[in-house]
C-alpha positions, 0 to 999 in steps of 0.5 A: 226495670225499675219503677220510673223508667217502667213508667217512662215506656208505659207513657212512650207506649201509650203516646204511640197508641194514642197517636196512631189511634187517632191518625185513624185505621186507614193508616194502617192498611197495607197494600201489595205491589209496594203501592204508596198513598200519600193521604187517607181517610177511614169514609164514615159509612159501609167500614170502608176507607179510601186511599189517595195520591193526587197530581194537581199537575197532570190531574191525576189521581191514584187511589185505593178503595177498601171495603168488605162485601156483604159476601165473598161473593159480592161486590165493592164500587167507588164513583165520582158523580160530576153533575149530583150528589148521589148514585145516578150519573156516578162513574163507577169503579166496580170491583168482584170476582170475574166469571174466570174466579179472579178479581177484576174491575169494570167501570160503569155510567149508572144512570137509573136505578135498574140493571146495569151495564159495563161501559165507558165513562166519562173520565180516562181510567188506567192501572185498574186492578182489585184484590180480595183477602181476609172479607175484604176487596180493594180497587185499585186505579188511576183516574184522568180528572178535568185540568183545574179539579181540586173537590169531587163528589165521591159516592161508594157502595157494596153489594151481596151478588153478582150474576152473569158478570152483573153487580145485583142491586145493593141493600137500600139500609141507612149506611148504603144510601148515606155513602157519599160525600165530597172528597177535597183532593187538596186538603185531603179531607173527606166529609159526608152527607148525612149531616144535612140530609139528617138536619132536614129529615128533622126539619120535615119531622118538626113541621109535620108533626107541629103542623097536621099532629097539634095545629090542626086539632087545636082548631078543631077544638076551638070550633068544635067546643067555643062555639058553644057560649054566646060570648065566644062568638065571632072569637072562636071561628076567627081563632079556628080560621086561624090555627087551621091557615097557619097549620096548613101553611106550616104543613105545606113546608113540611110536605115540600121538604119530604119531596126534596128528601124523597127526591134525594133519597131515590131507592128508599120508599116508604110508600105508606108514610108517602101515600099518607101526606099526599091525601093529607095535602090533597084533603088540606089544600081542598079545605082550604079552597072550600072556604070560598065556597062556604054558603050563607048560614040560611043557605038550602045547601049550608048543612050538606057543606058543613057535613063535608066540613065535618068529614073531611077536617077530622079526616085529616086530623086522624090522618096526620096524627097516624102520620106522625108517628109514621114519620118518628117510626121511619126517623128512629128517634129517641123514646123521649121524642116519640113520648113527647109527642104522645104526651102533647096528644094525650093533653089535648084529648083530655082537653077535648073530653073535658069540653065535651062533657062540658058542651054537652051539659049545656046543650042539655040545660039550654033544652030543659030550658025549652032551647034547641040551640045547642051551638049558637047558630041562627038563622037569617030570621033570628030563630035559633036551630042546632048546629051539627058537633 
């Protein structure tokens, strides 16, 4: 073969490649029975793909799911859930090796989290078979859907066991809780939910983080280091007041969307990073309130209300920040981030160091000079006493 026409089919070979690269790997699944599909998509979780034909006339709709279980000895599922986006109220396709050793499939109405059991569900279901070769199952059916049905919410899953001709709990890993998505019987696209579930994990990160990992203890810096010089007074308290509103406003957001997120993700606990912004919440929240219960400064009971000031404020400090990086750990963020964050701590501990040597250097000349006001309090008489740091 001479050189053009060599290069002639290196470029036919290499545009057929391309090509059925792209068209995906679902393409070229093969099934038995001479069963014929007439759309796929390879599902973005779980090495799984789905195969369709739809009958937008009689409603009807044929599939194939294919995926691999954890273990020969596992289980695969397809479901469409009609009323949410995830696993509960899915009606479920569930494939495994029967008691008798063949494969089979059940169908299922998941409605809890628990022990599942084989029942009726809500659409008419026929033709259900499964198969398992090479690690690999595949359901087969054809599902009855609702006249007029152009979109369902499918969810898919695969699991390690089955005992007693129950499918056991499957893994709770990133992959497992992000297979579902919407399936456009139509179009015959395919789209998932991890895009938005992982814009409002940032969301819940970056209100957090700005509100109880910097806000907050930019306030307390104010207050604790300001107060210190005449001039900066009522500056610094409006300046503290300030920041720590806006935080707490900004941290209440970024403990709303972590209830969304954990309401959305049932079956994934981080139960210390939970634990951890409920007392941050309660702590913040009671705060706040206290302000209108904060005595006058001549008041008997003002010392005790400004060591629970104290306590409580530089507990939620510390408590937020530990919760940050809670949160960076549970989203697996780039280094950069996480760095970053460390970063922005670091300058304003040196800040604080900073101003606490300096603080401390005035306290100290004002009492050479015969002062013992080293915070710029005084009483409702005029005489100066010393405010607690």
């Amino acid at each position: 073969m001479d050189a053009p026409r060599f290069q002639l089919a290196f470029l036919v070979i290499f545009a057929v490649a391309s090509s059925a690269a792209a068209a995906g790997a679902c393409s070229s699944v093969t099934f038995s029975s001479n069963r014929v599909y007439a759309a796929c998509s390879d599902l973005p979780h779980l090495s799984s793909s789905l195969h369709w034909s739809f009958d937008a006339t009689a409603a009807t709709l044929s599939l194939a799911f294919v995926a691999p279980p954890p273990k020969p000895e596992g289980w695969v599922a397809w479901a469409i859930n009609p009323t949410a986006d995830g696993m509960i109220g899915s009606q479920a396709l569930i494939a495994f090796h029967q008691p008798n050793g063949s494969m089979g499939v059940r169908t299922y109405n998941i409605t809890g989290y628990g022990s599942i059991a084989e029942g009726a569900i809500d659409f008419q279901t026929s033709d259900l078979a499964a198969e398992y070769s090479g690690g690999v199952m595949r359901v087969f059916g054809k599902v009855k859907l609702p006249a007029g049905t152009t979109a369902v919410k499918q969810v898919w899953q695969v699991g390690s066991s089955v005992a007693d001709g129950v499918p056991q709990q499957h893994a709770i890993a990133q992959e497992n809780m992000q297979s579902k998505g919407k399936l456009d019987l139509i179009k015959g696209a395919v789209s998932g939910s991890e895009a938005s579930s992982s814009r409002n994990k940032n969301v819940h990160g970056v209100l957090n983080a700005v509100s109880w990992g910097i806000l907050l203890p930019i306030g307390a810096i104010f207050s604790r280091y300001l107060k210190t010089f005449e001039s900066a007074d009522p500056t610094w308290f409006y300046l503290h007041v300030t920041c720590q509103i806006i935080g707490y406003g900004v941290g209440v957001g970024g403990w709303a969307t972590g209830l969304s997120l954990g309401s959305k993700s049932k079956g994934i606990e981080y139960t210390t990073h939970r634990s951890i912004g409920m007392a941050l919440f309660s702590l913040a929240t009671l705060q706040v309130f206290a302000l209108f219960l904060r005595p006058n400064k001549d008041h008997k009971y003002r010392f005790y209300w400004n060591i629970y000031h104290h306590l409580v404020g530089y507990t939620v400090i510390i408590l937020g920040i530990i919760n940050v990086f809670q949160g960076l750990d549970i989203l697996g963020v780039d280094h950069k981030w996480r760095a970053g964050y460390i970063i922005a701590i670091c300058i304003l501990g040196g800040i604080a160091l900073f101003l606490e040597v300096a603080t401390w250097i005035v306290v100290l000349k004002r009492k050479s000079d015969g002062s013992t006001r080293p915070y710029g309090e005084s009483t409702s008489n005029g005489a100066q006493k010393p405010l607690s740091v």
